[in-house]
C-alpha positions as CSV (number, residue, x, y, z in Angstrom):
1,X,-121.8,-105.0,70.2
2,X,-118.4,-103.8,71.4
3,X,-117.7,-104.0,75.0
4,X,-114.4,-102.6,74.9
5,X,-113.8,-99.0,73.9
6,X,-110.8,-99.6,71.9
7,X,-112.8,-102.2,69.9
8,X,-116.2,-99.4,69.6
9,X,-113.7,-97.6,68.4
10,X,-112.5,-99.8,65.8
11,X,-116.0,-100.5,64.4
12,X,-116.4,-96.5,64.0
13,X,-113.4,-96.6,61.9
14,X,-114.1,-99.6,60.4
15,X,-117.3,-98.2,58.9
16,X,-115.2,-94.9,57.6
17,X,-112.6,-97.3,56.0
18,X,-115.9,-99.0,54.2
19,X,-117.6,-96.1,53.1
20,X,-114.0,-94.5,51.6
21,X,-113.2,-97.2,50.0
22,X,-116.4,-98.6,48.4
23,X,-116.6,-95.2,46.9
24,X,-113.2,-95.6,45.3
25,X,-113.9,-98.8,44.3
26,X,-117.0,-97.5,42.5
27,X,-115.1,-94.5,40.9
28,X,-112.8,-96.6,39.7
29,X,-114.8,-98.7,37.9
30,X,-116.6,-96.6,36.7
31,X,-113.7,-94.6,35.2
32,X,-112.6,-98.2,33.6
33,X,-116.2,-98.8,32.1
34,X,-115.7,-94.8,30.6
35,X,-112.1,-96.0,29.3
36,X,-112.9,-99.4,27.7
37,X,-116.1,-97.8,26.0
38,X,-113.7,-95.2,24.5
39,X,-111.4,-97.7,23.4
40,X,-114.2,-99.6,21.9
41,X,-115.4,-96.5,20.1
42,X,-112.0,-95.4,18.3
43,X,-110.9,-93.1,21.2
44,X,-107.8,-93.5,22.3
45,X,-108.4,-91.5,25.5
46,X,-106.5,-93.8,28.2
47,X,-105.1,-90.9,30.2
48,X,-108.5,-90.5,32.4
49,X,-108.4,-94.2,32.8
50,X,-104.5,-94.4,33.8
51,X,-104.9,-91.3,36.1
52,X,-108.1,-92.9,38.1
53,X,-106.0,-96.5,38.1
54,X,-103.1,-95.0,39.3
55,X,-104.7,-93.0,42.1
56,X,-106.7,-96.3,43.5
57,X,-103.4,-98.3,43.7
58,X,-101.8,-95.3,45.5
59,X,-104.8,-94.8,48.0
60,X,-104.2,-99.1,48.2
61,X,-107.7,-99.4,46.9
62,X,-106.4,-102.2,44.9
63,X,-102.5,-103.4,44.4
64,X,-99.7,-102.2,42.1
65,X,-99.9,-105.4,40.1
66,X,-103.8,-105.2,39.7
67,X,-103.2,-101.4,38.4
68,X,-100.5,-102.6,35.8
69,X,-102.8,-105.3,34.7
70,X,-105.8,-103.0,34.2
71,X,-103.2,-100.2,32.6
72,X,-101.9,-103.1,29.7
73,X,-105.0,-104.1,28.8
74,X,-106.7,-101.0,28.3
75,X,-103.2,-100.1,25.7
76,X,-103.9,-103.2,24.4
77,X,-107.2,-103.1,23.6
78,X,-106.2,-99.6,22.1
79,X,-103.6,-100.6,20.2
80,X,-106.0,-103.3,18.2
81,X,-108.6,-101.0,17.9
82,X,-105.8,-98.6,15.8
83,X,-105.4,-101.4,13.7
């Protein structure tokens, strides 16, 4: 327990910061789990999937190097599907 206002304080938005950004983690994921199964089905529909990566490396859910990573191999799991 927080003795300290400044710290009580920092737990309250500590627990925002948690909530906010376990529910971007989840919509991103799921959004990636939506992507790869269209991939794997013949449906090239990566837009959805590059729009909901993008917007969790802007909001610093997760970095700009994770993004790209996530972004090539989602057009490279496309790309062998169209084979």
């Amino acid at each position: 327990m927080a003795n300290i206002r400044s710290a009580e304080k920092q737990r309250r938005q500590a627990e925002k910061a948690t909530i906010r950004n376990r529910t971007g983690k989840s919509r991103l994921k799921s959004a990636l789990k939506k992507a790869r199964a269209a991939v794997a089905a013949g449906k090239a529909e990566l837009s959805a999937g590059f729009s909901e990566i993008d917007k969790a490396a802007k909001k610093g859910l997760i970095k700009n190097n994770t993004a790209d990573r996530y972004k090539s191999r989602l057009s490279a799991a496309a790309k062998r599907i169209a084979k």
